[in-house]
C-alpha positions as CSV (number, residue, x, y, z in Angstrom):
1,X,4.0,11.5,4.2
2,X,0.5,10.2,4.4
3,X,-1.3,7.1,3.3
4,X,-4.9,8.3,2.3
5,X,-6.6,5.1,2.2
6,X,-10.0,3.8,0.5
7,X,-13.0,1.7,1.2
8,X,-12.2,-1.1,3.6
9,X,-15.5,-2.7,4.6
10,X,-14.3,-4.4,7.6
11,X,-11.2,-6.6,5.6
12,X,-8.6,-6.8,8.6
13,X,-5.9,-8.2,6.2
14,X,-6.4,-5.2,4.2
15,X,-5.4,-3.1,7.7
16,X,-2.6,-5.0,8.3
17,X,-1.3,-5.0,5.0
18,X,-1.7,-1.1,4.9
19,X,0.1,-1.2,8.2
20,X,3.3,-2.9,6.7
21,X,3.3,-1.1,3.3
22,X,3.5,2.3,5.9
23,X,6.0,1.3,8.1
24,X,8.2,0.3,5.0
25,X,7.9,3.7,3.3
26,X,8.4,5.3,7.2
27,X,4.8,7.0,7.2
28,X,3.3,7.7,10.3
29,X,-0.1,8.6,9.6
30,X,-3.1,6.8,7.7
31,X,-6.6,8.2,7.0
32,X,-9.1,6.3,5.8
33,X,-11.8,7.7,4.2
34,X,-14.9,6.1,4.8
35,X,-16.6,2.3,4.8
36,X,-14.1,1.3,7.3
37,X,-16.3,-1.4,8.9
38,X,-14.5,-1.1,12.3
39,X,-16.5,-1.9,15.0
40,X,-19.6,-3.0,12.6
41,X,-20.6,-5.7,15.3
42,X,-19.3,-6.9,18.8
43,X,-15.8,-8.9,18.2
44,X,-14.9,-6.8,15.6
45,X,-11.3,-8.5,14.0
46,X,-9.8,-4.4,12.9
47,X,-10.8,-3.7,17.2
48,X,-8.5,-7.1,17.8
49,X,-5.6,-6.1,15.7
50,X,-5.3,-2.6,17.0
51,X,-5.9,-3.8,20.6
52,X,-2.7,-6.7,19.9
53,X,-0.6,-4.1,17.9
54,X,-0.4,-2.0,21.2
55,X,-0.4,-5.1,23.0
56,X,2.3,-6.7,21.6
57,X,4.1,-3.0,21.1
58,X,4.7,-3.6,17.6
59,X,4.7,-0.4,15.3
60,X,2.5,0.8,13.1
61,X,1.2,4.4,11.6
62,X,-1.4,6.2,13.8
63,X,-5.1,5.9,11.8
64,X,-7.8,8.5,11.2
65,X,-11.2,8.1,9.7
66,X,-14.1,10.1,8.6
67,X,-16.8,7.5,8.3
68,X,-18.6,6.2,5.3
69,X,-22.4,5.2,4.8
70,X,-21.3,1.7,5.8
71,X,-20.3,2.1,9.3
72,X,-22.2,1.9,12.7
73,X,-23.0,5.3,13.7
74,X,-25.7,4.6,16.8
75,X,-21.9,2.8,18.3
76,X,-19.5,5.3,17.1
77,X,-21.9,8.1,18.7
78,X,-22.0,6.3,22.3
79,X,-18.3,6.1,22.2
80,X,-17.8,9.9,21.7
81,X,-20.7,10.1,24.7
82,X,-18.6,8.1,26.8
83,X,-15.5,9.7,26.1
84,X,-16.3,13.1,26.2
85,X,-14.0,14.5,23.2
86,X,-16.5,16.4,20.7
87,X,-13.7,16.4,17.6
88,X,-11.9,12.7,17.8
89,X,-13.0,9.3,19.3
90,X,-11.0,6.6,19.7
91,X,-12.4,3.5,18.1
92,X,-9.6,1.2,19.2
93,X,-5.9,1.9,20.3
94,X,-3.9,3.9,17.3
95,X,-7.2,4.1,15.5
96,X,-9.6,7.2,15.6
97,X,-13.0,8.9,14.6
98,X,-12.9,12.5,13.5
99,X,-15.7,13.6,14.1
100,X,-18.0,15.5,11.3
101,X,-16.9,18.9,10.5
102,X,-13.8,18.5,12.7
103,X,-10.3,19.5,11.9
104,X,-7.1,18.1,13.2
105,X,-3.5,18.7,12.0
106,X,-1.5,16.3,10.2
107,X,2.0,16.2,8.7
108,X,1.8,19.7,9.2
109,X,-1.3,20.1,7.2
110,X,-5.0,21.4,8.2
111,X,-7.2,18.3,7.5
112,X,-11.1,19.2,7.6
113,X,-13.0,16.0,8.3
114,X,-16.6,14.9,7.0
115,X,-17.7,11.5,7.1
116,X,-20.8,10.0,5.6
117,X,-22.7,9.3,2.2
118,X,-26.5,7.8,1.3
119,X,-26.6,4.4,0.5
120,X,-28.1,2.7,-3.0
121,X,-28.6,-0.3,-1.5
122,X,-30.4,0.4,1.9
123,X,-33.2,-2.0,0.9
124,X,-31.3,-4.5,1.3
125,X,-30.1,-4.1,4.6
126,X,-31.8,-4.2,7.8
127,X,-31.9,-1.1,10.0
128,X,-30.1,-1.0,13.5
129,X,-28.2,-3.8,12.3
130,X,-26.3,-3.5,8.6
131,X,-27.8,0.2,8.0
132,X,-28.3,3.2,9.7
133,X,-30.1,6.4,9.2
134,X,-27.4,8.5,10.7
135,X,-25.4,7.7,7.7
136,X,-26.4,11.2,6.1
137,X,-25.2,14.4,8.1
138,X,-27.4,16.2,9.6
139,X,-28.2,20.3,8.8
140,X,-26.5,20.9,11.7
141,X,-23.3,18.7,10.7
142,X,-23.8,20.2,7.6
143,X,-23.5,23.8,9.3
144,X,-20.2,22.5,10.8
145,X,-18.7,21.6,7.8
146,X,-19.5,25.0,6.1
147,X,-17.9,26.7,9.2
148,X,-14.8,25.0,9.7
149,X,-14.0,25.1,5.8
150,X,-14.3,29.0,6.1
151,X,-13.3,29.8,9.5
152,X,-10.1,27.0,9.4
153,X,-9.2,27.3,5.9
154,X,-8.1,23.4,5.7
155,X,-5.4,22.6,3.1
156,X,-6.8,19.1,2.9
157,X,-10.6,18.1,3.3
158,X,-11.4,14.8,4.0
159,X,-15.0,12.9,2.9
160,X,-16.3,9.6,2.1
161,X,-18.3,11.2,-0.7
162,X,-16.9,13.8,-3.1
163,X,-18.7,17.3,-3.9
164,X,-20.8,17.2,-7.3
165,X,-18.5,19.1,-9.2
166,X,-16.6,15.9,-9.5
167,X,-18.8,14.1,-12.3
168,X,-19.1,10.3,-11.4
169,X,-21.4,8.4,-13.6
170,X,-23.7,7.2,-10.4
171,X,-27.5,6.7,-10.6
172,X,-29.6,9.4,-8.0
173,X,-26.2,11.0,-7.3
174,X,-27.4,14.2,-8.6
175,X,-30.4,14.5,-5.7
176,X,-28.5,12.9,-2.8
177,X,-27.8,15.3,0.1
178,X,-24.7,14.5,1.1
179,X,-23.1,15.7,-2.5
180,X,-25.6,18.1,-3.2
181,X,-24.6,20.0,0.3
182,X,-21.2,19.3,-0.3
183,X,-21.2,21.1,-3.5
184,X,-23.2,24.2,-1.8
185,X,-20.7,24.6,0.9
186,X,-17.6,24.8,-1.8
187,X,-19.9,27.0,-4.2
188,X,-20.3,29.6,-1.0
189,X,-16.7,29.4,0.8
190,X,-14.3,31.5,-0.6
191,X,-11.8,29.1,0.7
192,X,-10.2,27.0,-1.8
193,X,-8.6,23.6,-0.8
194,X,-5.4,22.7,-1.8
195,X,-6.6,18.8,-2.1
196,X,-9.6,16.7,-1.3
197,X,-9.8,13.0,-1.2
198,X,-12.6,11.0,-0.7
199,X,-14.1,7.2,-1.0
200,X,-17.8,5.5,-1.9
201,X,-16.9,5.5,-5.6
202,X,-14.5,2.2,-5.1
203,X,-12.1,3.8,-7.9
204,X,-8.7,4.9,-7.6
205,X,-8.6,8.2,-9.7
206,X,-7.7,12.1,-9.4
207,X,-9.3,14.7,-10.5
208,X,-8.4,18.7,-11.2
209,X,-11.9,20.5,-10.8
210,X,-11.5,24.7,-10.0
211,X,-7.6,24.4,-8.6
212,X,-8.6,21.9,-6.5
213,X,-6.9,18.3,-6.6
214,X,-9.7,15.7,-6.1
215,X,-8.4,12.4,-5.7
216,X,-10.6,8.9,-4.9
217,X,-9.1,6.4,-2.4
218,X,-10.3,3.2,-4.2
219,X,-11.1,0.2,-2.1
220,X,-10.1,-2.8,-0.3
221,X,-6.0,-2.1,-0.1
222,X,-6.0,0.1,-2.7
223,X,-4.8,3.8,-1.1
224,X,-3.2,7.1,-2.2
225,X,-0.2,9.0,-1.0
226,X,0.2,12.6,-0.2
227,X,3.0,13.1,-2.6
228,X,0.8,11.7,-5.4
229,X,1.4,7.5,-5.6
230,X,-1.5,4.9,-6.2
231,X,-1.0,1.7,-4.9
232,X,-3.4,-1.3,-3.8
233,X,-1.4,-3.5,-1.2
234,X,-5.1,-5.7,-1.4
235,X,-4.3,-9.7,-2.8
236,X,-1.9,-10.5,-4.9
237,X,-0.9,-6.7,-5.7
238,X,2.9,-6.9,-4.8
239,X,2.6,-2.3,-4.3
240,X,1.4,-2.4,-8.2
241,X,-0.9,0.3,-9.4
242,X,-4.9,-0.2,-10.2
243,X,-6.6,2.8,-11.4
244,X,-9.7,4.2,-13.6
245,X,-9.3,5.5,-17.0
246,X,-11.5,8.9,-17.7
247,X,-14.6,6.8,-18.5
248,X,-14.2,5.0,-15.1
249,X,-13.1,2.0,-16.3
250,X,-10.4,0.4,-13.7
251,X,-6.9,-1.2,-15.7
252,X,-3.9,-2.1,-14.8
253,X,-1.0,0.2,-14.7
254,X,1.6,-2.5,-16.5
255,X,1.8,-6.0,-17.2
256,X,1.4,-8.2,-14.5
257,X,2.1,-12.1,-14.6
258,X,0.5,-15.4,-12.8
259,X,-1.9,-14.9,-9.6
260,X,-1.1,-11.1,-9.5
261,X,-3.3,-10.8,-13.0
262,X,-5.5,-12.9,-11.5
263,X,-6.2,-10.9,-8.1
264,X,-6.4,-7.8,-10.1
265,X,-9.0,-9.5,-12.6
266,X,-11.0,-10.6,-9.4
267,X,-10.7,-6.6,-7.8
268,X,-11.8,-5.6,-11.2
269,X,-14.9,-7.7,-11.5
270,X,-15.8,-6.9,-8.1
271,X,-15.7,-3.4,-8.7
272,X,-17.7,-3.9,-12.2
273,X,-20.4,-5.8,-9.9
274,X,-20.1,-3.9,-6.3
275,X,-19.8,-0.7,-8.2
276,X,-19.7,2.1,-5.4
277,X,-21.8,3.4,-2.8
C-alpha cells in the first residue's frame, strides 16, 4: 500500500506524523505530491529529520516527490547536477525528487512523475528567495511528460496540479500552462491512466473524469491511500477523515468532540483563507 500525501509546505511534524501513521498501517512507500517545502532554505528541519531517522536507524516508509510551485527548484536542480542521476535525486536520506516526466516503479505499479504548477500569489514573494520561475515546466519537460505517458503507459501519474478536465473552481486556472498542457498531453495519448493524484488545490476529494480516478492529496497531514482511504494525521485529527463536498466545500466526515473539532475548524478556515495554489 501507498500513502499519496498532499501539500506539506515545509511542516516537519506533519512528516513525522505521516511517518508514524505508515509504519502503523505497515506501508513502505509515501509520495508526496507537491509544495513539500523540503530544503526551501539552508537548515531545513524535513533535511534534519530524515538525516536523524537514518541516523538514529529508526524506520520509516521510503518518500517520493514530484515538486509543487512552492519548492526551490534553482537547489533541487544543482543536486541532480551534483549527483548525476537524470530520473531521481535524493533530497535527504529516504527522501527523493522524481524528476519531471520520470517514471519509477512502486508497489508494483508504473508511477509517471510531473512536478510543478504557476503560482497566484507570485507578487508577493520575492524571486530567488520564496519564488521561482522554474516553477512551470518547461516545453521540453512538457515533451517528456507526453513521451513517457505514451511510450511507458503508467498505471498511476503523479502531479502537483491536475489536468483541466478536472473542473476546480480557481481564478486564471483556465489559461495557466501547467493545466492547460496537462490536459493536451491526456487529450493526444491514447493511454489511459488507471489513477492520477495530484496537490495545489489543498482539498481532499476524488474525482471519476473519462475512466480515470482523479484524486486530490489535501494539505498539511491530510493524505490518500492507494486502496482508496482519506485521512489527515495534521493536529488534533486522531486518523479522522476531512474532505470536500462537490461544491468544494471541506466537512467533516462524523462527529468529532473537544480540541479535535477545534483543529479541524482551524484546517478549515485555513483552507477557506489560503485556498490553493
Amino acid at each position: 500500500m501507498i500513502y499519496y500525501v498532499g501539500d506539506i509546505h515545509g511542516r516537519v511534524d506533519d512528516v513525522a506524523a505521516i511517518d508514524r501513521a505508515a509504519i502503523k498501517a505497515g506501508v513502505e512507500v509515501v509520495v508526496q505530491v507537491g509544495d513539500f517545502g523540503i530544503r526551501w532554505a539552508k537548515n531545513c528541519p524535513i533535511v534534519k529529520y530524515f538525516k536523524k531517522r537514518e541516523r538514529q536507524q529508526r524506520p520509516g516508509p521510503t518518500w517520493y516527490t514530484c515538486g509543487g510551485n512552492h519548492d526551490n527548484w534553482p537547489e533541487w536542480a544543482r543536486l541532480q547536477k551534483e549527483q548525476g542521476n537524470g530520473k531521481m535525486v535524493e533530497l535527504a536520506p529516504g527522501c527523493n525528487y522524481v524528476v519531471r516526466g520520470a517514471t519509477t516503479k512502486l508497489d508494483g505499479k508504473t508511477h509517471l512523475f510531473f512536478g510543478g504548477a504557476e503560482s497566484i500569489d507570485k507578487s508577493l514573494r520575492v524571486e530567488g528567495t520564496t519564488w521561482w520561475a522554474e516553477e512551470t515546466p518547461s516545453a521540453a519537460e512538457f515533451q517528456r511528460f507526453f513521451d513517457s505517458l505514451v511510450e511507458d503507459a503508467p498505471e498511476i501519474i503523479i502531479t502537483h496540479e491536475a489536468p483541466l478536465c478536472v473542473e476546480l473552481n480557481r481564478t486564471g486556472r483556465g489559461t495557466q500552462p501547467t493545466p492547460r498542457n496537462l490536459q493536451n498531453a491526456l487529450k493526444h495519448s491514447k493511454h489511459t491512466p488507471e489513477r492520477w493524484y495530484f496537490g495545489h488545490h489543498h482539498i481532499l476529494q476524488s474525482w471519476v473524469v473519462n475512466n480515470i480516478d482523479f484524486h486530490c492529496c489535501g494539505f498539511h497531514g491530510e493524505y490518500q491511500s492507494s486502496w482508496g482511504g482519506l485521512y489527515d494525521v495534521g493536529p488534533g485529527a486522531n486518523q479522522s477523515r476531512l474532505h470536500a463536498d462537490a461544491d468544494g466545500e471541506p466537512h467533516l466526515d462524523h462527529a468529532l468532540q473537544g480540541s479535535q473539532v477545534e483543529a479541524y475548524e482551524e484546517i478549515i478556515e485555513l483552507h477557506k483563507t489560503y485556498g490553493g495554489d
